[in-house]
N, C-alpha and C positions, 0 to 999 in steps of 0.2 A: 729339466722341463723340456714338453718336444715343442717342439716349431710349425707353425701349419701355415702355408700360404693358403687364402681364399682368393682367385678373379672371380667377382661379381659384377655385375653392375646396379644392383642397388647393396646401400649398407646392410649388412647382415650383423646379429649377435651370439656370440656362442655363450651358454650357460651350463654349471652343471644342471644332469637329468633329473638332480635329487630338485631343485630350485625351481626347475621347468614343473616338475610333478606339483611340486607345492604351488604354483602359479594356477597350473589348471584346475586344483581343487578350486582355489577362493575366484576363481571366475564362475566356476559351476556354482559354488555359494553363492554368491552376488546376485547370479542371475536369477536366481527361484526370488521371489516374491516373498514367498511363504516364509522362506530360510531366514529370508534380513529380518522379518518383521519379529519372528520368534526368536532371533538371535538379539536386537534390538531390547524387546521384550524380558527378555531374560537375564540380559544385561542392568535394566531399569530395577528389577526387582533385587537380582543382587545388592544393588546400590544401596535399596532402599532396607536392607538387612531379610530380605523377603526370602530364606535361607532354610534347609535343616539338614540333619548329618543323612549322611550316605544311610545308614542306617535306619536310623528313623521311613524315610524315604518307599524302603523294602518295607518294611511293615506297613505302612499305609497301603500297600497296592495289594 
């Protein structure tokens, strides 16, 4: 494992880039409006078995 000294003067956090990447995506999600409410949405109808196969899906469109 390597060693890193940080002087700061405020607390700093080091994270992998893969966790930072994954962070900035669901902030960018969060923050649309539209994202939550269809994510929200989508979620409710799963629930409710409000569902069809991949397949199905293509042929309707």
């Amino acid at each position: 494992m390597t060693e890193l000294t940080i002087k700061a003067d405020k607390p700093i956090v080091l994270i992998p880039i893969e966790e930072y990447e994954r962070m900035k995506e669901t902030i960018e999600i969060l923050s649309n409006p539209q994202t939550v409410r269809n994510v929200r949405r989508g979620r409710k109808e799963f629930a409710e078995g409000k569902t069809v196969e991949l397949e199905e899906f293509w042929e309707r469109r």
